[in-house]
Structure formats: C-alpha cells, structure tokens
C-alpha positions in Angstrom: -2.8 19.1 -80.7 -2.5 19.4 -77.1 0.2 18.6 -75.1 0.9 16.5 -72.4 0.1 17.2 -68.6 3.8 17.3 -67.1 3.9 15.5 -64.1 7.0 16.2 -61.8 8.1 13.4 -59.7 9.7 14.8 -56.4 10.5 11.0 -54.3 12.0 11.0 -50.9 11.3 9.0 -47.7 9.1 12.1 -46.1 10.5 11.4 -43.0 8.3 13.4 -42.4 7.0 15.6 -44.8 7.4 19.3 -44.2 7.6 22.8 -45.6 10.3 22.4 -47.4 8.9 19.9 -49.7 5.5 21.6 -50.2 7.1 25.0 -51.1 9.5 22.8 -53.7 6.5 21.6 -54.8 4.2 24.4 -54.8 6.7 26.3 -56.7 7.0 23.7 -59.4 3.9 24.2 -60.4 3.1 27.7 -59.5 5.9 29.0 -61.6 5.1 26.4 -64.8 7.9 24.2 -64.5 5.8 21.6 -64.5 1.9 21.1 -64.7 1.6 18.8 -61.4 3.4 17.3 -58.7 3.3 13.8 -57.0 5.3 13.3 -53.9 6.5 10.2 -54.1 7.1 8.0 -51.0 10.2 6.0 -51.4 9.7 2.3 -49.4 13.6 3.0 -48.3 16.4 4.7 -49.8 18.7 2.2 -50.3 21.1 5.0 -49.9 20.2 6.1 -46.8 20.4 4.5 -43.0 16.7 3.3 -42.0 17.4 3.5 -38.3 14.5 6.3 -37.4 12.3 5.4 -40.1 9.0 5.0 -39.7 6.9 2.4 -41.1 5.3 3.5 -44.7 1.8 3.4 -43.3 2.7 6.2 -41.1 4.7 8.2 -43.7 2.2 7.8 -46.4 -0.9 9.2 -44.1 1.6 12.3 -43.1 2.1 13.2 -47.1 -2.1 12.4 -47.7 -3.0 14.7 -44.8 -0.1 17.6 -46.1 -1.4 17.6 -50.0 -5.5 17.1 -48.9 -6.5 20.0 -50.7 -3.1 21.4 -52.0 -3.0 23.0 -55.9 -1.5 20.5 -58.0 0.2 18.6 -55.6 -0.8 15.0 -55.1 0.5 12.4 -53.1 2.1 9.0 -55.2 2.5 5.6 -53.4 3.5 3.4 -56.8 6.7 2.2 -55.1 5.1 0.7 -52.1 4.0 -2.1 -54.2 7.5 -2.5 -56.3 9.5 -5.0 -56.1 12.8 -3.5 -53.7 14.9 -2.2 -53.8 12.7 0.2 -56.4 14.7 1.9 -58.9 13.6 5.5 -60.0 14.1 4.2 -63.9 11.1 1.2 -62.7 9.2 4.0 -61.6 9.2 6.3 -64.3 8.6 3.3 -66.4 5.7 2.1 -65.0 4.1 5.0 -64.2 4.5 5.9 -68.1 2.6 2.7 -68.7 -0.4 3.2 -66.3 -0.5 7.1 -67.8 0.5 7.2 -71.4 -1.3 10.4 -71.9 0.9 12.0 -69.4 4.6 13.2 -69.7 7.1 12.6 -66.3 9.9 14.2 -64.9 12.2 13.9 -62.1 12.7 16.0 -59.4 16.2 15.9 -57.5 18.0 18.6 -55.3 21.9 19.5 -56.5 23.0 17.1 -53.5 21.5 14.0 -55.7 22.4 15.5 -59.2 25.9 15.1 -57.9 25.9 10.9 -57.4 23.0 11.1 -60.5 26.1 8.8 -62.4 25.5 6.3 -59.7 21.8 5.8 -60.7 20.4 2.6 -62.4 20.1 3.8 -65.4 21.0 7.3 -65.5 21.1 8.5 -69.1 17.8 7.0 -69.9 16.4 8.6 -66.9 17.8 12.4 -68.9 17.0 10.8 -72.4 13.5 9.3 -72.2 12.0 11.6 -68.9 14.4 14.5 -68.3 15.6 15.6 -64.7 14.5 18.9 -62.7 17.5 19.9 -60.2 17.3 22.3 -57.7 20.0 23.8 -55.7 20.7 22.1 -52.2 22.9 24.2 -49.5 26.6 23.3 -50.1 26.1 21.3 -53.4 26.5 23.2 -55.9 25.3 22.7 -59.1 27.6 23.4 -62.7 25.8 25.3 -65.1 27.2 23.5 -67.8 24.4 22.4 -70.7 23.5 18.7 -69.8 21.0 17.4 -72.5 17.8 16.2 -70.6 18.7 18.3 -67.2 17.0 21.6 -66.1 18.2 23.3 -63.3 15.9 25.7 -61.5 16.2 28.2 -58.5 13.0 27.9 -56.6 12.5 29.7 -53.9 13.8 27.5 -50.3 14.1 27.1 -47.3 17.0 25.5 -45.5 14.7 22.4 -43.8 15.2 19.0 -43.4 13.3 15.9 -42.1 16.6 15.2 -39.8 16.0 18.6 -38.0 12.5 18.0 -37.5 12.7 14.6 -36.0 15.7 16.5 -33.6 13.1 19.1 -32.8 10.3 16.6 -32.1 12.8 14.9 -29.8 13.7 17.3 -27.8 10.0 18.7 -27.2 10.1 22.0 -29.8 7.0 23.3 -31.6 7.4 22.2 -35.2 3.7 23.8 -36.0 5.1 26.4 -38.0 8.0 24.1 -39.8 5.9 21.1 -41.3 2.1 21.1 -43.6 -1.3 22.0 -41.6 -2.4 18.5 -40.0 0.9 16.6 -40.1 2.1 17.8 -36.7 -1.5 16.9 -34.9 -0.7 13.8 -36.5 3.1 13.2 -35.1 1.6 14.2 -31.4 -1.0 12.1 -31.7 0.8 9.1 -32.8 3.5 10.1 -30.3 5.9 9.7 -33.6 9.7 10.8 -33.2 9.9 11.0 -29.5 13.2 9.3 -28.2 
C-alpha cells in the first residue's frame, strides 16, 4: 500500500517572504521530513500587530513569485477565504477534507511551540495532524518526548520579515536577503518605504 504524500504546513503572514522561509522550507523537504511544502498566507495573525501589513493581494503575489519553480514548495491561500479570525485546527481540517489522499502537518518555530497551549485546539492539532518545530534564536525548545511533536534542527538563518521591511526603509539592498523576483517586486510596487 502506498503511503500518503506528507504535506507540511509552514503559515505566517510573509511580510514578506524571504530566505529564511524558503531555506525552512527547502530543507523540509530536501532532507525527508516531509514530502511537500505549502506556505501558507495567514489573512492576520491575530496575535500579531497589523500596523505595516500589507494587503493579502500583495503578500500572496510575493510568496507565488518566490515558489514559481521551487522543488516541492508551493504556495497555499486556503485561509484567505476562511471565515476570521482563521484558526490553524479549521485549516488543517479543511484542507484534510479537500485532500483526503494526503497527510498534513504543521510547521512552527520553538518561539510558537512555546504559546502552542494557547492554540484553539491544541492537542487535536498533535493528535490528529502532528507538529514540526524548529528551533527559533532565544526560544529554546525542551527535548522532552511530546506525543505528536517532532522537533528538527534545519539548517537557518537568523532573518526576519521585521528586519527586511527596516532595511527596505532605510534604502538597503535586500537582493541577496529575500527569493529571486520578490525584491523587483517590493521596488516596483514601492512596498515598505516609510
């Protein structure tokens, strides 16, 4: 019998995507942890301050122009037509529906495993899907056996969308920092500039 395609779910806002994200996800799947990965855009983070964030047109055509062409990596917009807030659990739900033949997983850094007892639903997300974690810089993640978790150490780099938008602000070249296409894109659009 064969077994189900492992899809790992790596959701964020992808303010804007970069690097960071497509090494995460490159590794993922280049190393076997999981079959394929779908960068998931999250509407908002309900989490998170959405001063700075751009509309989810704009986000959404930065994460299809980084994975055009990428191994494995595809781009998921399921949550843009949720009901919001969106709750990961609805997510993994539904897209379990549409797919049946296909087996999910989540993707989290350490910095979100720690709150993970805050999610909706948090030990049916472990139970019925299972959770990936990798490490985050100064969250640091027990190696205790949790049923349903797997921690991994990918290889990283320290990056986030905060200190891109900074850089874009204040006129650096983020060419080298964020996917082939995506910074065209932000000059183009004139995205980020204060």
């Amino acid at each position: 019998m064969n077994r189900a395609e492992t899809i790992g779910l790596l959701g964020g806002s992808f303010n804007p995507v970069h690097m960071g994200h497509m090494m995460l996800a490159a590794y993922m799947t280049q190393w076997g942890v999981v079959d394929k990965v779908w960068l998931t855009l999250s509407p908002r983070n309900p989490l998170k301050d959405p001063a700075g964030l751009l509309p989810d047109t704009r986000r959404l055509a930065m994460l299809e122009i980084a994975t055009r062409g990428a191994d494995r990596i595809d781009t998921c917009d399921i949550e843009l037509s949720m009901p919001r807030p969106s709750y990961t659990i609805d997510t993994l739900d539904l897209l379990a529906k549409r797919y049946p033949a296909k087996r999910f997983k989540l993707i989290i850094g350490s910095d979100n495993w720690q709150i993970f007892d805050k999610w909706r639903d948090a030990q049916r997300i472990l139970d019925d899907y299972g959770v990936i974690v990798y490490p985050r810089p100064g969250f640091p993640v027990d190696d205790t056996h949790v049923d349903g978790m797997e921690l991994v150490r990918p290889m990283t780099v320290n990056l986030s969308s905060t200190q891109v938008r900074e850089a874009i602000a204040r006129g650096r070249d983020m060419t080298y920092f964020l996917p082939q296409g995506v910074y065209k894109y932000i000059i183009d659009n004139k995205l980020y500039k204060k």
